[in-house]
C-alpha positions in Angstrom: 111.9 123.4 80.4 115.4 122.9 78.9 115.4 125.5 76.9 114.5 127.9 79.8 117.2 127.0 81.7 119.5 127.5 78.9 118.4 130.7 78.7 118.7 131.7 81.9 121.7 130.3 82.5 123.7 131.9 78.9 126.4 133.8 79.7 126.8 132.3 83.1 130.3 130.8 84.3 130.5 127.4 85.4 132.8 125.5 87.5 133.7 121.8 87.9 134.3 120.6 91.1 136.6 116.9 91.2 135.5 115.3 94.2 138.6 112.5 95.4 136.7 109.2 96.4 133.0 110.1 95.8 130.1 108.4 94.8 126.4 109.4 93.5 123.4 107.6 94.4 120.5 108.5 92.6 117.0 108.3 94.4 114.8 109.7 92.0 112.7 107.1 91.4 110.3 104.2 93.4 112.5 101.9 92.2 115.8 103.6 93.6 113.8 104.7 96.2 113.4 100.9 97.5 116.4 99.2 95.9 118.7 101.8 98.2 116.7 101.6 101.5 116.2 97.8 101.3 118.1 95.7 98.9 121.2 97.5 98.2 123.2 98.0 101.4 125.8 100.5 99.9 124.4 103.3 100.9 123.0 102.4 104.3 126.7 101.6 105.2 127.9 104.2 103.8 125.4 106.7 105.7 125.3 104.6 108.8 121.3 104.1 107.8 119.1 101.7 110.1 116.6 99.6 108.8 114.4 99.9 111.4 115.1 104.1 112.0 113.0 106.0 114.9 110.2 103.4 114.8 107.9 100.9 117.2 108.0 98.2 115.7 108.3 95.0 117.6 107.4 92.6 115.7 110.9 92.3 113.4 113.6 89.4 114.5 116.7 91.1 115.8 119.1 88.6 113.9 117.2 89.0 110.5 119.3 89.9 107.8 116.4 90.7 105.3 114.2 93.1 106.8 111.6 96.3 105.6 113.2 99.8 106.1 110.6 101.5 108.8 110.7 105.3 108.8 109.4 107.5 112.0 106.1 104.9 112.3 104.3 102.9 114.8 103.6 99.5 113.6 101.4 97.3 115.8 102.9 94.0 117.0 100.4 92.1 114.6 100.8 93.7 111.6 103.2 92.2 108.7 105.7 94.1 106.2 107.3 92.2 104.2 110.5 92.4 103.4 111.9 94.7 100.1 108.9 97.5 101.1 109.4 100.8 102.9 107.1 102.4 105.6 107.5 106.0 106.5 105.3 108.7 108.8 103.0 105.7 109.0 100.4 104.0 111.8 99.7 100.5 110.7 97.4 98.4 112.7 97.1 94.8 114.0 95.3 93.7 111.1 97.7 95.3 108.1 99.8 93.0 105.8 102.1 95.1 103.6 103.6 92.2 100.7 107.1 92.9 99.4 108.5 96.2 96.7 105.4 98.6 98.0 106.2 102.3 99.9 103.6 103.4 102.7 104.2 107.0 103.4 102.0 109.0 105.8 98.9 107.0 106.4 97.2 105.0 109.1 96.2 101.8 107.7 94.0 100.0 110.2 92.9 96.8 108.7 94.4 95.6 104.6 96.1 92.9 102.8 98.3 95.1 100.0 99.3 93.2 96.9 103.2 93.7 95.8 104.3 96.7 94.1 101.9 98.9 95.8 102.7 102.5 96.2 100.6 104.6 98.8 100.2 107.8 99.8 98.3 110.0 102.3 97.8 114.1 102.1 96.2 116.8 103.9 94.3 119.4 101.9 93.2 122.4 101.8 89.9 123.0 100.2 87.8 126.0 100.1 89.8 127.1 103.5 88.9 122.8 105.1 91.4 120.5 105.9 90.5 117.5 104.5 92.5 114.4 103.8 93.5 112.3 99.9 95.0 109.4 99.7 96.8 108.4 96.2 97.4 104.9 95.6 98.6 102.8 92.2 101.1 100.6 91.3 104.5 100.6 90.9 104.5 100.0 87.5 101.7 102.3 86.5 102.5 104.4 83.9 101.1 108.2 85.8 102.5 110.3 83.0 101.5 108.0 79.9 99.0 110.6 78.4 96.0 110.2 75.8 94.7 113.3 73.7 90.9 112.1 74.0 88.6 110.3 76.5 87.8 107.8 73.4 91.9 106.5 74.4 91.5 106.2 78.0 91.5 102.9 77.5 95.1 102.8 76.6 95.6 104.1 80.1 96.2 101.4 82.9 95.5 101.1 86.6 97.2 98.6 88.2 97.7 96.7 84.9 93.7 96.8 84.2 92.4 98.8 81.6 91.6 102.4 83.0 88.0 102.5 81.2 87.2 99.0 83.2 88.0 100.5 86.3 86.1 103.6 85.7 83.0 101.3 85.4 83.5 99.2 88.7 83.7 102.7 90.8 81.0 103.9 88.8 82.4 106.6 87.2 81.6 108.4 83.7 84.6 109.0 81.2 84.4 112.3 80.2 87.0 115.8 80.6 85.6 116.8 83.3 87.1 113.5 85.4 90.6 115.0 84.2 92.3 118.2 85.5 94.9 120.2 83.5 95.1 120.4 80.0 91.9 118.8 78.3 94.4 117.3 75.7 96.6 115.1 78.5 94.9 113.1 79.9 96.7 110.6 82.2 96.5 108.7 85.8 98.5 111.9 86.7 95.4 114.0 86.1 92.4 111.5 86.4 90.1 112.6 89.4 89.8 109.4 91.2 91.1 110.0 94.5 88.1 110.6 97.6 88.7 113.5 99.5 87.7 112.4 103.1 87.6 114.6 107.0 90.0 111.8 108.1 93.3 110.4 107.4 92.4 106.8 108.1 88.9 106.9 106.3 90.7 108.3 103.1 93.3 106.0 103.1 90.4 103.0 103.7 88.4 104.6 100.7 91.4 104.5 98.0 92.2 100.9 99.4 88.4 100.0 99.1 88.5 101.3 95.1 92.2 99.2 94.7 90.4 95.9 96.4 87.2 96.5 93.5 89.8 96.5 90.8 91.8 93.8 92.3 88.2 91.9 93.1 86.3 92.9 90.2 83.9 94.3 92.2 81.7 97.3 92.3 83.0 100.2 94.5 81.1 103.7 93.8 83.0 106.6 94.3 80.1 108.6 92.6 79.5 110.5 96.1 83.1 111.3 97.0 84.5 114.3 96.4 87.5 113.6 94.1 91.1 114.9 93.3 93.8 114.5 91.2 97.3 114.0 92.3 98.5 116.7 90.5 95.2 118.7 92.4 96.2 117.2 95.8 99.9 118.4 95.2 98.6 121.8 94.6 96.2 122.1 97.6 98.5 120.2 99.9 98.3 121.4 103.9 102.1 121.4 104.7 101.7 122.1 108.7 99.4 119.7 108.7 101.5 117.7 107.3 104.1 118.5 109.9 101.8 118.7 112.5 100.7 115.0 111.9 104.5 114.0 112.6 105.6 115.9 115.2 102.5 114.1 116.8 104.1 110.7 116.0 107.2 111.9 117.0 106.0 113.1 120.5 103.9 109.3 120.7 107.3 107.2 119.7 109.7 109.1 121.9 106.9 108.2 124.7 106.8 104.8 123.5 110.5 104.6 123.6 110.6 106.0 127.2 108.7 103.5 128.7 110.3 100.5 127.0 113.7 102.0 128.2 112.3 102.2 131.7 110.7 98.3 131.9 114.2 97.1 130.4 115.9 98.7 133.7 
């Protein structure tokens, strides 16, 4: 890829730009993802960032100094985030703890305890011209790229920190290529098809939690009859307006929400 862009770029001037009192924040990462939207307070001072931004969420003390960053979500009064994690284009129900360091971004979670470091995920997809919803969950520290040249290494591959061939067995699925899209010669988390494809948001986001509780439980969870996806497959096939769609409908449901808190305050 670097040499492509050298090549396209030969020949062409370039220009340096000193910018007088200027910082760079990098956000390229989970972990500079959270450390900058919870933790770190330099750049939401900087940017005049909320913790709590376009939300309901009344279940967070006002006078808190350590609080989750909740992004354009509705959070049930019962549910618990823990501090350190991020929620965005989310529903979380009454019966939804979210521990510390994990990101939530567009799913309705209606009833889960999520261990620390948990990253998840919800798509819409298009599939043979049907919407259908994925929803990719792993950990933080999972390793998506790490890639093995045969399935006889897939055990060097690890899914929240247990051994990828382990977890194939508890959700009863074969090793072999054709669990693996892209190249037959990488194969990584990035490409393993283990992800249910569902005609719901919340019941894809409750299968992918179901096959993280079997691994976390040691505990048989059969996605044999799912239809299954990568993420590089669900990044593909990705349904963009739905996407949108599904947040102009929370936007439309908080500004509501908002409305008639505003009114029983007056």
């Amino acid at each position: 890829m670097r040499q492509k862009i050298f090549h396209l770029l030969k020949g062409t001037p370039l220009n340096v730009v000193v910018l007088n009192n200027s910082r760079f924040y990098h956000i390229g990462t989970t972990e500079e993802y959270l450390l900058h939207f919870t933790s770190n307070g330099s750049l939401q001072a900087e940017l005049g960032l909320q913790s709590i931004a376009f939300s309901v969420f009344p279940n967070v003390p006002e006078d808190s100094h350590e609080k989750p960053c909740v992004i354009h979500s509705i959070l049930n009064s019962g549910c618990c985030v823990a501090p350190g994690s991020v929620v965005e284009y989310s529903r979380l129900g009454p019966e939804v703890s979210i521990s510390e360091n994990c990101i939530i971004s567009g799913s309705v979670i209606e009833k889960a305890v999520l261990p620390p470091c948990s990253f998840v995920c919800s798509l819409s997809v298009e599939i043979n011209g049907h919407l259908e919803y994925s929803t990719m969950v792993f950990g933080m520290e999972d390793n998506l790229k790490n890639s093995v040249k045969t399935i006889s290494d897939i055990k060097m591959l690890q899914f929240f920190g247990v051994c990828f061939l382990t977890c194939l067995d508890i959700w009863n699925l074969k090793a072999m290529e054709e669990l693996f899209s892209g190249s037959k010669t990488q194969l990584s988390l990035w490409t393993a098809r283990i992800f249910p494809v569902c005609s719901s948001l919340s019941e894809s986001v409750a299968a992918s939690l179901g096959m993280l509780n079997a691994i976390r439980n040691h505990s048989p969870f059969s996605l044999s009859n799912f239809k299954l996806l990568s993420i590089q497959e669900m990044l593909l096939c990705k349904d963009v307006g739905d996407m949108l769609a599904y947040r102009e409908q929370l936007f439309l449901e908080i500004s509501s929400k908002r409305k008639q808190s505003d009114s029983e305050k007056s």
